[in-house]
One Martini backbone bead per residue (centre of mass of N, CA, C, O) as a GRO file, in nm:
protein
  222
    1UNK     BB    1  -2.950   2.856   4.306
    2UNK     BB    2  -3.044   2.529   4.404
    3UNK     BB    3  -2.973   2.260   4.387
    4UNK     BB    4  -3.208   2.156   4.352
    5UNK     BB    5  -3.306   2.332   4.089
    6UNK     BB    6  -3.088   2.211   3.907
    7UNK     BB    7  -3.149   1.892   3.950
    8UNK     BB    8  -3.428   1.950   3.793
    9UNK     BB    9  -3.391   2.101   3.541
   10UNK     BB   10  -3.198   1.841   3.436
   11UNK     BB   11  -3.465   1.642   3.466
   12UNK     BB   12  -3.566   1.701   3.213
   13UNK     BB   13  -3.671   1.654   2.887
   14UNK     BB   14  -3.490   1.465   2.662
   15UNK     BB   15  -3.357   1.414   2.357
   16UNK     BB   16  -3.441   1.130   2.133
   17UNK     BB   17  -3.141   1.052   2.221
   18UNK     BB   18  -2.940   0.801   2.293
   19UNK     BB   19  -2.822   0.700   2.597
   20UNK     BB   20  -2.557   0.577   2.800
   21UNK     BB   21  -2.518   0.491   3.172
   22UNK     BB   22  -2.307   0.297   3.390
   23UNK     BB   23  -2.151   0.057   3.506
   24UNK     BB   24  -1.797   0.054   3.585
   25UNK     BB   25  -1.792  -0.192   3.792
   26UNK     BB   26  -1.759  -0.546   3.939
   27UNK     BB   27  -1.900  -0.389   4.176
   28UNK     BB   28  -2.053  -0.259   4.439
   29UNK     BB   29  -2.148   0.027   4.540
   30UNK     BB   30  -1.955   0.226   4.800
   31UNK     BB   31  -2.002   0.378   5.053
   32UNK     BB   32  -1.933   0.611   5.297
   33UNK     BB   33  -1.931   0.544   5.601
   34UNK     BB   34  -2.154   0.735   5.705
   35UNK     BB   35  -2.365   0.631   5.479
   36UNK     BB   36  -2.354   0.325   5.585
   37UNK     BB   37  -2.430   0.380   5.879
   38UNK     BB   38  -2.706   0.564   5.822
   39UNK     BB   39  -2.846   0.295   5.685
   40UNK     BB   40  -2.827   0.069   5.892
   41UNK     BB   41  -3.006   0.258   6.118
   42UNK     BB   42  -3.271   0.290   5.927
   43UNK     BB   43  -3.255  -0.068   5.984
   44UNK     BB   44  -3.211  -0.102   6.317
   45UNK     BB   45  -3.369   0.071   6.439
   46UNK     BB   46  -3.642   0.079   6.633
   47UNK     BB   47  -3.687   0.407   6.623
   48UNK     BB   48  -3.626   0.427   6.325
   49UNK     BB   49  -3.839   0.239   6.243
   50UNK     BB   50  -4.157   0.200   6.041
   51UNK     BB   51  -4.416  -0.075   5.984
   52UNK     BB   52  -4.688   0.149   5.956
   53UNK     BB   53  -4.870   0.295   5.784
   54UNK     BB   54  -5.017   0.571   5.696
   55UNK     BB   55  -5.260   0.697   5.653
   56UNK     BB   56  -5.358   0.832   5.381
   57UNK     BB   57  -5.215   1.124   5.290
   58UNK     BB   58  -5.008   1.096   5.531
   59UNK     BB   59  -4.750   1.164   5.696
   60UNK     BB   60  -4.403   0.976   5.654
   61UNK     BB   61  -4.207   0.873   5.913
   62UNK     BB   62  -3.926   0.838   5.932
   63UNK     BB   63  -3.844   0.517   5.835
   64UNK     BB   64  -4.078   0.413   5.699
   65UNK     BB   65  -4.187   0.067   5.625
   66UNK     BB   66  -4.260  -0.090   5.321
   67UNK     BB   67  -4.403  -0.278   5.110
   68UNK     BB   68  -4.610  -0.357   4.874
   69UNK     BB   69  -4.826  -0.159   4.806
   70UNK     BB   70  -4.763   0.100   4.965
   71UNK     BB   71  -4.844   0.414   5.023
   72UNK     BB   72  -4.634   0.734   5.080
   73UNK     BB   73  -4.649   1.044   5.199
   74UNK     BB   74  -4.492   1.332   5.081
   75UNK     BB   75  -4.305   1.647   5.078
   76UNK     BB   76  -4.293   1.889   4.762
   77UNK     BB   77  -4.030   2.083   4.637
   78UNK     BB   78  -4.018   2.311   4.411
   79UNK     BB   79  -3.846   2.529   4.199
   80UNK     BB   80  -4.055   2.758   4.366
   81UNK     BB   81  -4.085   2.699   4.658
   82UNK     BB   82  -4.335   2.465   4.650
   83UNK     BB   83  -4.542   2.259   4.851
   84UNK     BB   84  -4.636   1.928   4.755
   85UNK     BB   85  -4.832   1.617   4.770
   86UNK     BB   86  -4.692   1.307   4.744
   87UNK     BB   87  -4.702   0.932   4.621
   88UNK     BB   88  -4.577   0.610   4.706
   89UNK     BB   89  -4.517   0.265   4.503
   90UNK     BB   90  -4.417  -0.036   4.495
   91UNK     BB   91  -4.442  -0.282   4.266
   92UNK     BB   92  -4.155  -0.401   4.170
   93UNK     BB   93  -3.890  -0.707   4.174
   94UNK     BB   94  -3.744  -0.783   3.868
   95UNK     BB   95  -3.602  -0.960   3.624
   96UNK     BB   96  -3.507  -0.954   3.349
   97UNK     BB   97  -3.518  -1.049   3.014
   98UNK     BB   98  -3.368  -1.203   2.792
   99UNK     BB   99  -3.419  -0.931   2.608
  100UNK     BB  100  -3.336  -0.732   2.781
  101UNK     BB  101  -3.029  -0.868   2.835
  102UNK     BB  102  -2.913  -0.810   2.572
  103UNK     BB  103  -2.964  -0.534   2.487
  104UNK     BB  104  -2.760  -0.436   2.726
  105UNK     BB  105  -2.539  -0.559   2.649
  106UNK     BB  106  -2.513  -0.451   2.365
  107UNK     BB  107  -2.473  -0.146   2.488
  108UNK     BB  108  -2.271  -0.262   2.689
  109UNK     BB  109  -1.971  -0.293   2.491
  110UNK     BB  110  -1.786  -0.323   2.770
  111UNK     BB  111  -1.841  -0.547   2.964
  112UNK     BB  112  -2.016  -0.364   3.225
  113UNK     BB  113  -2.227  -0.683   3.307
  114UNK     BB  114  -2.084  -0.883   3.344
  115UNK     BB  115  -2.162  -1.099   3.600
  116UNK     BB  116  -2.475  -1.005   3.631
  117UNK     BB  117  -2.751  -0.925   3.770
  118UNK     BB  118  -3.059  -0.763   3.611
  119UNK     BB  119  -3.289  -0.542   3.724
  120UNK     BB  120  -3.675  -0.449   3.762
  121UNK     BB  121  -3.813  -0.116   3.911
  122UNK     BB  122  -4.128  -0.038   3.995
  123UNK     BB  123  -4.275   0.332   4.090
  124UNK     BB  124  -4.528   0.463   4.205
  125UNK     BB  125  -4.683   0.790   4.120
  126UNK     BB  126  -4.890   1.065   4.333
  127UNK     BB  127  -5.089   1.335   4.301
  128UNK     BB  128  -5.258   1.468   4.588
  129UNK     BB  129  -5.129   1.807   4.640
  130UNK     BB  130  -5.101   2.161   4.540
  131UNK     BB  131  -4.854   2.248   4.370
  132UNK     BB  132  -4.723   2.270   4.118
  133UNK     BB  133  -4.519   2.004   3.916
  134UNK     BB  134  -4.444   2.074   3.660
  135UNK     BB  135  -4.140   1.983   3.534
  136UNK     BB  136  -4.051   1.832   3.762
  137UNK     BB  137  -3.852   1.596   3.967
  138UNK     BB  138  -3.774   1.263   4.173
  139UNK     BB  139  -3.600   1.027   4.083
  140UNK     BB  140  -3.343   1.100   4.244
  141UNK     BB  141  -3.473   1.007   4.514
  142UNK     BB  142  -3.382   0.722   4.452
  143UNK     BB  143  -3.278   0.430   4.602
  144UNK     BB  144  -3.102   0.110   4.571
  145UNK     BB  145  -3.213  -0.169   4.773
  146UNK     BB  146  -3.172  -0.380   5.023
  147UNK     BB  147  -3.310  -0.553   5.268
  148UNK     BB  148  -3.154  -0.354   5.451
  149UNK     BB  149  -3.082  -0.053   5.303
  150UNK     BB  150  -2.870  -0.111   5.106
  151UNK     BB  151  -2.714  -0.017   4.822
  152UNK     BB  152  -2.716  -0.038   4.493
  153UNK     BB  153  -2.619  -0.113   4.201
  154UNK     BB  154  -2.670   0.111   3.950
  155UNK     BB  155  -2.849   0.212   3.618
  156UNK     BB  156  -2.832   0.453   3.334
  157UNK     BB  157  -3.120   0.465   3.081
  158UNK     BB  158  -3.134   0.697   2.825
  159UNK     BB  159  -3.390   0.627   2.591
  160UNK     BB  160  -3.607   0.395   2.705
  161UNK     BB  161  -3.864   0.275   2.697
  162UNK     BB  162  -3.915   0.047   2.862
  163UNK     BB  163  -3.711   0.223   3.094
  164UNK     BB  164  -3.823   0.483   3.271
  165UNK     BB  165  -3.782   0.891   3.420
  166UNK     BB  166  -4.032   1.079   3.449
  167UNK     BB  167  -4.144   1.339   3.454
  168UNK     BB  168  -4.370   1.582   3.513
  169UNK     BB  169  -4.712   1.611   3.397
  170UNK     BB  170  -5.019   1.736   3.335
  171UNK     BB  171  -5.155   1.451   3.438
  172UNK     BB  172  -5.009   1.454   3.709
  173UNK     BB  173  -5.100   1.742   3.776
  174UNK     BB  174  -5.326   1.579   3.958
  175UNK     BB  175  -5.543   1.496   4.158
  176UNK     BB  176  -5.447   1.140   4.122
  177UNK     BB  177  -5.209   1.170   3.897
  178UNK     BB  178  -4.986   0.904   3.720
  179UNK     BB  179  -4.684   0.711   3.747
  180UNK     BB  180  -4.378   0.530   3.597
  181UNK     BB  181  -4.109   0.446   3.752
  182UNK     BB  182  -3.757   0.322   3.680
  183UNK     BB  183  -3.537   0.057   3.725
  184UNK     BB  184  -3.162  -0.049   3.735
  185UNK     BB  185  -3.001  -0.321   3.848
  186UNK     BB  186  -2.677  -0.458   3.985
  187UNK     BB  187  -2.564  -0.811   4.061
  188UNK     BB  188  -2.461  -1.052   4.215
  189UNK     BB  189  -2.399  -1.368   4.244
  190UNK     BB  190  -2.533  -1.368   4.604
  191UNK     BB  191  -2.552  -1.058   4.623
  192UNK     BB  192  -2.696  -0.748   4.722
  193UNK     BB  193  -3.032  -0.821   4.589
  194UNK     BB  194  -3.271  -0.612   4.503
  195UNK     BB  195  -3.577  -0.474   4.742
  196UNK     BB  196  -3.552  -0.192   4.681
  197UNK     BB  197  -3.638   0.156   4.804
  198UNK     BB  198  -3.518   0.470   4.864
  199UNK     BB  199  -3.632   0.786   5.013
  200UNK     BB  200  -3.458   1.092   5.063
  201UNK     BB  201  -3.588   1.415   4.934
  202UNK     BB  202  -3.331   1.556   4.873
  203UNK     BB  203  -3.143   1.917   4.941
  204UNK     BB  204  -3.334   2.010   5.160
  205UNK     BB  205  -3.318   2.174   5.400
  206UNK     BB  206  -3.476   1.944   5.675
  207UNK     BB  207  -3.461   1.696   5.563
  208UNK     BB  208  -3.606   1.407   5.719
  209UNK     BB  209  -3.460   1.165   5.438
  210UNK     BB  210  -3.224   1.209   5.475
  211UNK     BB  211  -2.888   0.993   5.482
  212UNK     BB  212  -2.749   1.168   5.693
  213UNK     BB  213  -2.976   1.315   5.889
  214UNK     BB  214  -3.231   1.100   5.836
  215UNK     BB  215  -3.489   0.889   5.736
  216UNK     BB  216  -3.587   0.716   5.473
  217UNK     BB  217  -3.783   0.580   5.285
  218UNK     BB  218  -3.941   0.235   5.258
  219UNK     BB  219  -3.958   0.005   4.998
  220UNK     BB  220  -3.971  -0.338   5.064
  221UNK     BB  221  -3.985  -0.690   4.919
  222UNK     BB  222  -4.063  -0.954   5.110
   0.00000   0.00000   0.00000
């Protein structure tokens, strides 16, 4: 079985059973440096970076950057390798409420937010066309990334009604039927905060978004 499709697997929905793991450490995780270089890479490189997103429905050209509200699709292999044409778009990027930051405090009860700022980014996905793809999810391939492209300490609450990172279900899986991923990161006052997503397209060989290999699609807040 293929990395992919284990971590597809494990991305079933589990029992309504409340879990939560998140940040570890008082700093933003900082990635090895090959894959720093080729974060920066993505995100200055003018050949690299694409500004003008593609008509509706047509592949999105590695490096390609888009603001708020901008569909990109991407080619998603199931776990069947068969392959579906999906889209993405930022909805938005803000600071949770007062009372949603209690709560996080409260969950995270060994003082693992204290001194952070922490965001709610909402992403919206759609199905254009192709293979089934129920039970499938693609959650795990966006990275949360500041203006430059550069990844965030990411935060991960699962079993929270609020803020969800929902598997493919059989209304998604229609042509046109959508969903919403959230996430969930956190930054210190000052320090590189959330502006979007990077879709890096999971560990398919040949994968054009990867982040050591390719170059992912950028969703960023201007």
């Amino acid at each position: 079985m293929s990395l992919k499709k284990l971590l597809a697997l494990l991305a079933l929905p589990v029992a309504a059973t409340f879990v939560v793991a998140g940040c570890a450490s008082p700093a933003p995780t900082k990635t090895d440096d090959k894959k720093d270089t080729d974060s920066s890479e993505s995100t200055t490189d003018d050949e690299a970076e694409v500004d003008e997103a593609p008509a509706d429905g047509e592949l999105a050209e590695p490096g390609t950057r888009v603001g708020i509200d901008t569909w990109l699709t991407y080619s998603f292999t199931t776990t069947d390798d068969e392959e579906a044409l999906l889209s993405a778009r930022l909805k938005s990027v803000e600071p949770v409420t007062k009372a949603q930051l209690e709560f996080l405090n409260t969950t995270f009860d060994e003082g693992q937010l204290k001194g952070y700022d922490v965001w709610m980014l909402l992403v919206e996905e759609k199905k254009v066309s192709g293979a089934t793809v129920e039970f499938n999810a693609d959650y795990s391939f966006f990275d949360i990334v500041d203006k430059d492209g550069n990844k965030v300490q990411e935060i991960t609450v699962i079993g929270w009604d609020e803020c969800k990172t929902p598997s493919f279900d059989d209304e998604y899986d229609t042509a046109g039927g959508t969903l919403t991923q959230c996430f969930l990161a956190a930054s210190t006052p000052g320090g590189n905060a959330p502006a979007g997503v990077a879709y890096t397209g999971g560990y398919e060989e040949g994968n054009p978004y990867d982040s050591f290999d390719g170059k992912p699609l950028l969703f960023i807040k201007d």
